[in-house]
Residue frames relative to the residue before (quaternion, step in Angstrom):
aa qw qx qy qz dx dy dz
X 1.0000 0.0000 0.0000 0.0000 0.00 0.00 0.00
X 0.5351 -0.6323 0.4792 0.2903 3.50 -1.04 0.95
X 0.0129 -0.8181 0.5702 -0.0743 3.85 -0.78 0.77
X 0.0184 0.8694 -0.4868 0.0827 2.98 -0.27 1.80
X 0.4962 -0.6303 0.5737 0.1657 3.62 -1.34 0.04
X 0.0300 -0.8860 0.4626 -0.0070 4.11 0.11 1.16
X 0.4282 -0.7061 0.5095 0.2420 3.56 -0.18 1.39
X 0.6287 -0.6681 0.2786 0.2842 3.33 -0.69 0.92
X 0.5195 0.4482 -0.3432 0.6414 3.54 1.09 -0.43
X 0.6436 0.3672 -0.4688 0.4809 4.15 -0.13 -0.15
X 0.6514 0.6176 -0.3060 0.3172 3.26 1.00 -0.79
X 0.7192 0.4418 -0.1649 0.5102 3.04 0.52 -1.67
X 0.5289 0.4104 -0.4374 0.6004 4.10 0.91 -0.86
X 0.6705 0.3835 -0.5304 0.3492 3.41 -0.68 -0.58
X 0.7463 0.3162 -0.2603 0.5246 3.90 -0.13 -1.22
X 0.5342 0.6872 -0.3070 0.3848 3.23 0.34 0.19
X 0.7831 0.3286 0.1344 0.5106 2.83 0.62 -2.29
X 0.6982 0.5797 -0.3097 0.2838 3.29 1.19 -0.28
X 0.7086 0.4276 -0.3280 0.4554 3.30 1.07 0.06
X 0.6261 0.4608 -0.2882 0.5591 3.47 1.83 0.20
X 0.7661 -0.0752 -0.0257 0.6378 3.78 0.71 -0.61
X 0.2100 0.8151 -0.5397 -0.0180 3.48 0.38 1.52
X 0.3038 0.5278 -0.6268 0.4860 4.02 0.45 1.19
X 0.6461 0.3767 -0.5759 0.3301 3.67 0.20 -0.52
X 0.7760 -0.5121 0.2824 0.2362 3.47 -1.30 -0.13
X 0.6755 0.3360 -0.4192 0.5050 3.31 1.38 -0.51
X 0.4503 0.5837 -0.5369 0.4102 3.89 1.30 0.03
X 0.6594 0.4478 -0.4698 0.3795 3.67 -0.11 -1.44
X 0.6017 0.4835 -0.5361 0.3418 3.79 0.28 -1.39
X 0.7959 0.3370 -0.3280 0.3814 3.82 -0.32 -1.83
X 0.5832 0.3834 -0.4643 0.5453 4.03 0.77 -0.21
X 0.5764 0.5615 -0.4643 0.3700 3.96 0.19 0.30
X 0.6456 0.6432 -0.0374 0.4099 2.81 1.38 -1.46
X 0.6080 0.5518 -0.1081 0.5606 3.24 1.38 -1.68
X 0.7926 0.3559 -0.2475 0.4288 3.51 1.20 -0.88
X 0.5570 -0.6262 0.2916 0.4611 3.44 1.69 0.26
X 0.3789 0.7391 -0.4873 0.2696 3.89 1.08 0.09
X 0.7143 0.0342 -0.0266 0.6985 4.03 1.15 -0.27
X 0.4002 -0.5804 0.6665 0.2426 2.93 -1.72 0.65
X 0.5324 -0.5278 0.6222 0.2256 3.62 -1.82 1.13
X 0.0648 0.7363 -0.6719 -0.0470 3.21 -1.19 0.29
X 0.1517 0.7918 -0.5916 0.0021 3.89 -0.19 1.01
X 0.3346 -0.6514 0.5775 0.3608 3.69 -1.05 -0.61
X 0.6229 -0.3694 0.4202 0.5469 3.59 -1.31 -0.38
X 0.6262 0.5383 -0.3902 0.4072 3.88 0.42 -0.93
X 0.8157 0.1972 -0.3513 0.4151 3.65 0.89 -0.42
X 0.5231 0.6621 -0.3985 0.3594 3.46 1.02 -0.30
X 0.5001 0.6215 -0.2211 0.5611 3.42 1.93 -0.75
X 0.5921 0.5717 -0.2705 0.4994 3.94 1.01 -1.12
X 0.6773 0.6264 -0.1388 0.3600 2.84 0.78 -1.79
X 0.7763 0.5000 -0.0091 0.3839 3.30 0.71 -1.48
X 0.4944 0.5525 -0.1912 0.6432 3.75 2.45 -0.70
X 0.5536 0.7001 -0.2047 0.4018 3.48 1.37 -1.10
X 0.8658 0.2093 -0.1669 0.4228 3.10 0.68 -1.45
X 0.6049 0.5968 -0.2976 0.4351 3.14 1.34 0.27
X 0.3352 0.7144 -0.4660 0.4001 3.09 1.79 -0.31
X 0.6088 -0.5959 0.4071 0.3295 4.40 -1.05 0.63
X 0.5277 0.6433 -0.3628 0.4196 3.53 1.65 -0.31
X 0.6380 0.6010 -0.0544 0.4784 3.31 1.17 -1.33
X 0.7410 0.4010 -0.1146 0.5262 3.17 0.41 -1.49
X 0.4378 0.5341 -0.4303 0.5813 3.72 1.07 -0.10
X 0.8691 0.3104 -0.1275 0.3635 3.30 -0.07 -1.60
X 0.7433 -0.0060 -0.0913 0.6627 4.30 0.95 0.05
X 0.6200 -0.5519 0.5277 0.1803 3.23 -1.49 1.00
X 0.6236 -0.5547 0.3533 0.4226 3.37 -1.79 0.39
X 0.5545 0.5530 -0.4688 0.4087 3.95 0.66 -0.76
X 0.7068 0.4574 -0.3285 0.4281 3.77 0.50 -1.08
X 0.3493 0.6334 -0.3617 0.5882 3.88 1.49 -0.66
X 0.8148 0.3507 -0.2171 0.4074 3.30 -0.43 -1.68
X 0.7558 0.4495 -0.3357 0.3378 3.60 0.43 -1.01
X 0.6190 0.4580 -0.2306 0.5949 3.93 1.24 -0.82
X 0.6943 0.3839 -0.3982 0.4604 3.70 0.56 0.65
X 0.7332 0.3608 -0.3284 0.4737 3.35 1.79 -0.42
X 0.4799 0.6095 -0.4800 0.4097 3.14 1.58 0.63
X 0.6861 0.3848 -0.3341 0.5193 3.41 0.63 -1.15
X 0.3876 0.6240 -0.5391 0.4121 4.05 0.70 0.41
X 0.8280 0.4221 -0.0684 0.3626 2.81 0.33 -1.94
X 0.8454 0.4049 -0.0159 0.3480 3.43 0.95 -0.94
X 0.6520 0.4752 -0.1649 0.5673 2.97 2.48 0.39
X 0.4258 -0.6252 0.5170 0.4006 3.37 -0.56 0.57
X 0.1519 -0.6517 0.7380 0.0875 3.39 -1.26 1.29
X 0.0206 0.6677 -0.7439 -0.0218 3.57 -1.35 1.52
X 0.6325 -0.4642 0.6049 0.1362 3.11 -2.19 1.06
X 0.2709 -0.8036 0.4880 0.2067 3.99 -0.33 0.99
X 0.1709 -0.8897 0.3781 0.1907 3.19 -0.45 1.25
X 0.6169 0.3515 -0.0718 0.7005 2.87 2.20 -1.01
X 0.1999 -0.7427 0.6391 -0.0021 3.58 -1.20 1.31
X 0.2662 -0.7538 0.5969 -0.0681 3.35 -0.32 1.36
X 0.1646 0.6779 -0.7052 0.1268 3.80 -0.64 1.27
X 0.8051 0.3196 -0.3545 0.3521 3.20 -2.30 1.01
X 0.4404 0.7165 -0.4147 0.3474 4.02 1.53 -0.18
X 0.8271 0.2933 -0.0653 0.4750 2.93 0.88 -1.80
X 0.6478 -0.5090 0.2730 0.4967 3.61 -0.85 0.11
X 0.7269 0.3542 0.0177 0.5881 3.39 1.70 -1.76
X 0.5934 -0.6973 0.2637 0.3034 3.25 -0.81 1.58
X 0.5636 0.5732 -0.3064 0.5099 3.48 1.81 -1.53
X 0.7087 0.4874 -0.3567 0.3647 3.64 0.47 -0.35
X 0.4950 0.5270 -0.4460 0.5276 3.75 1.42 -0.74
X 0.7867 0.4482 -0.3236 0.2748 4.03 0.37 -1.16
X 0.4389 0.6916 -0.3462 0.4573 3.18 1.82 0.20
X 0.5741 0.5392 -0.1444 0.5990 3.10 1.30 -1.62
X 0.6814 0.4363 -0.3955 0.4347 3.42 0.15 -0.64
X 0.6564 0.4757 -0.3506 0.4689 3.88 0.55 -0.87
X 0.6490 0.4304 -0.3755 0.5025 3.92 0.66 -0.25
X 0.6035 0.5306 -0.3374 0.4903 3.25 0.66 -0.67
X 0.7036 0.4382 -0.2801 0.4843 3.78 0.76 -1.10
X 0.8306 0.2400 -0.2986 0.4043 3.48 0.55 -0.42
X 0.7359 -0.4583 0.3480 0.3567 3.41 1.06 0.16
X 0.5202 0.7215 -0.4489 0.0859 3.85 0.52 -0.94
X 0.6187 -0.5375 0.3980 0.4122 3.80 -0.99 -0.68
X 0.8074 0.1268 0.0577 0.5732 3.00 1.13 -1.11
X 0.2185 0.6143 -0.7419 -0.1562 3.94 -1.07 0.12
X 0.6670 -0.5310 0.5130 -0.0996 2.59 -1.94 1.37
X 0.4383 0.6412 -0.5215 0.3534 3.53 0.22 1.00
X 0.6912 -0.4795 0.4936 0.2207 3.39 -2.38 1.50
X 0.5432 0.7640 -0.2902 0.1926 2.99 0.92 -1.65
X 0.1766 -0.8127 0.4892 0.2628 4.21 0.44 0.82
X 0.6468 0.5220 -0.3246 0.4514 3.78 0.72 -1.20
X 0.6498 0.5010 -0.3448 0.4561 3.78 0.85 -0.25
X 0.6683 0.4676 -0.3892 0.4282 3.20 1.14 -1.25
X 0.4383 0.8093 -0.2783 0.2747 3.53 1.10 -0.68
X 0.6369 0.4935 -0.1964 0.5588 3.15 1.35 -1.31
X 0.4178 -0.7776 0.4295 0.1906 3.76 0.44 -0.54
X 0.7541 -0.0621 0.2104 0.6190 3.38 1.15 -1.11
X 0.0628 -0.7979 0.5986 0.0324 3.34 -1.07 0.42
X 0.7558 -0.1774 0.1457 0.6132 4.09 0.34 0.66
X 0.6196 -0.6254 0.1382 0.4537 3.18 1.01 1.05
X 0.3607 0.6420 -0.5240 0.4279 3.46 1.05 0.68
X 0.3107 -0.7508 0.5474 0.2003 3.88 -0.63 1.43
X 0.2178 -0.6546 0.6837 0.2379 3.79 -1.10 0.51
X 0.2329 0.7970 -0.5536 0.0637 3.25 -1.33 0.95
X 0.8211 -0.4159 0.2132 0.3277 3.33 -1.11 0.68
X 0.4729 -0.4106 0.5353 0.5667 4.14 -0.99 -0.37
X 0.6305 0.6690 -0.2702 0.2861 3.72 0.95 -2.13
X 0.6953 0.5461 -0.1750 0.4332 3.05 1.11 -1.96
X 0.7722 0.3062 -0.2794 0.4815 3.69 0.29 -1.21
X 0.5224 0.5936 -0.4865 0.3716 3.83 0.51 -0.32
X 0.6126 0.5914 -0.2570 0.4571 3.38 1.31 -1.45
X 0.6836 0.5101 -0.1622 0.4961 3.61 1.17 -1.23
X 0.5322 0.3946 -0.3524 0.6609 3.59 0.84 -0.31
X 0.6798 0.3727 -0.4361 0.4569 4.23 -0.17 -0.21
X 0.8502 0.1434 -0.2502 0.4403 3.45 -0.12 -0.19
């Protein structure tokens, strides 16, 4: 099974976005996901990101705390939580983004998933592939 790693902004759009524009890309991914087609792989460091996000005044404008509460005990429940083993600094432009990178790297996956162009740029990171929302949706179809 394909096992990926979702940069917090794919993340948060996706649960988000999926019940409002779920053909765009970060929706299909978490409705891919939801349907068991890849295993999640997050860490505390992003579930923690993840969790500052939705509380950020954009967000919180746009879904209440229960809906908050319920899309954090999903991606609890329904992701591999890994322990970073390996801490990756200076990859990404942004430091919160290396600790993202760092959790794929620690567990191994195929792919993390990130908007992020200067990252995609890099190509690979310890044999973890960076790729697009576009790209991995494409990779999950065939």
């Amino acid at each position: 099974m394909i096992r990926a790693v979702l940069d917090t902004n794919v993340l948060v759009s996706g649960l988000i976005g999926q019940a409002l524009t779920p053909l765009a890309p970060p929706g299909a991914i978490i409705a891919a996901w939801r349907r068991g087609e890849f295993e999640l792989v997050t860490s505390r460091e992003i579930l923690e990101e993840v969790e500052r996000t939705l509380q950020n005044r954009y967000f919180a404008k746009r879904i209440d705390e229960s809906r908050r509460a319920r899309l954090l005990a999903l991606l609890r429940r329904r992701s591999r939580v890994v322990l970073l083993s390996r801490h990756l600094s200076g990859v990404a432009t942004h430091p919160e983004d290396d600790l993202v990178l760092s959790a794929a790297v620690s567990a191994g996956v195929d792919y993390f998933v990130t908007g992020d162009k200067p990252l995609l740029r890099v190509g690979s990171v310890e044999g973890v592939r960076l790729v697009s929302p576009a790209a991995f949706v494409d990779i999950l179809r065939t």
